[in-house]
C-alpha positions as CSV (number, residue, x, y, z in Angstrom):
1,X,1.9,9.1,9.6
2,X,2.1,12.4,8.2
3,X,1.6,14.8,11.5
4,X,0.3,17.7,10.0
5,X,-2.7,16.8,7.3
6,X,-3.1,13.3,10.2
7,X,-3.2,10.8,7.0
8,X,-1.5,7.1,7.6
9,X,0.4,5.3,5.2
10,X,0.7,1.6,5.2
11,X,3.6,1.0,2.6
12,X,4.6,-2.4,1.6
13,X,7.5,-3.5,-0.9
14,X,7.5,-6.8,-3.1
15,X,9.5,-8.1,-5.6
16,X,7.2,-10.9,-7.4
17,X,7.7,-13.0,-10.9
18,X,6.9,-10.3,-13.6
19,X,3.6,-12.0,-14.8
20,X,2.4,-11.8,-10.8
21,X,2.1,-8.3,-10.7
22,X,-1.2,-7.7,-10.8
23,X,-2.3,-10.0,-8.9
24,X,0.4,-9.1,-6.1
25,X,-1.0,-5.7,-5.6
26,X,-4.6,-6.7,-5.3
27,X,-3.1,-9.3,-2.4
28,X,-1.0,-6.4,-0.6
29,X,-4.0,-4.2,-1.0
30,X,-6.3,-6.9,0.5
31,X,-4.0,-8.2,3.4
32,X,-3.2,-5.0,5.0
33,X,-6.9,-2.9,4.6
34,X,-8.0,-4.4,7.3
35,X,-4.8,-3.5,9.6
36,X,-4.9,0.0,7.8
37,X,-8.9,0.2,9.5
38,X,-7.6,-1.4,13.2
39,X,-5.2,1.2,12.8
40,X,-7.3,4.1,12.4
41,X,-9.5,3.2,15.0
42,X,-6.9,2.7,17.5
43,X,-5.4,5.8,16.5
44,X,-9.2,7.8,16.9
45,X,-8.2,9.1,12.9
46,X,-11.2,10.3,10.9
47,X,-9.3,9.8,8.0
48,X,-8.9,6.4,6.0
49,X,-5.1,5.0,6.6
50,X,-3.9,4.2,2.9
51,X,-2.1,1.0,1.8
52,X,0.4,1.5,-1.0
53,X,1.6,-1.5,-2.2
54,X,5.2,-0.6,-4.2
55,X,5.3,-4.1,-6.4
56,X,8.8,-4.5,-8.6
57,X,9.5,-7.1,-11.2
58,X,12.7,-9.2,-11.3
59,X,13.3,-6.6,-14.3
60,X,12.9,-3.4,-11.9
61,X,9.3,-2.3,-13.9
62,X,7.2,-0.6,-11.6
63,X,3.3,-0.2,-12.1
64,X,2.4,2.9,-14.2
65,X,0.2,4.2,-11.0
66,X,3.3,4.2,-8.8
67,X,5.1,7.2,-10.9
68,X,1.3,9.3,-9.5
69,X,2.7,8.5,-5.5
C-alpha cells in the first residue's frame, strides 16, 4: 500500500510454459480481483486496489505492458 496517494497493489509473480502467457495473466488477474475488492472494503479505501500480475517465460520474456509498471 502506497501511504501517501492510499492506492493498494496486489502483485503476483509466475513463471508459466511460454505459450501460457496470456492466458496466465488473465487467470492472476481473475483470481485475485476479488481479494483486491475484500481488501479495499476492509481497508474503508475509495480507491480500487490494483492486481499486477508480473508473468515470466521459462526464457525470461516479460509482457510488453510490464516495461509501462
Amino acid at each position: 500500500m502506497n501511504k501517501k496517494t492510499k492506492n493498494i497493489f496486489l502483485i503476483d509473480i509466475a513463471v508459466p510454459v511460454k505459450h501460457n502467457l496470456a492466458k496466465t495473466i488473465t487467470d492472476k488477474q481473475n483470481k485475485y480481483q476479488e481479494l483486491a475488492n475484500e481488501i479495499c472494503a476492509m481497508w474503508k479505501q475509495k480507491a480500487a486496489a490494483q492486481v499486477i500480475p508480473i508473468v515470466i517465460s521459462s526464457t525470461e520474456q516479460l509482457q510488453s505492458h510490464y516495461h509501462k509498471v
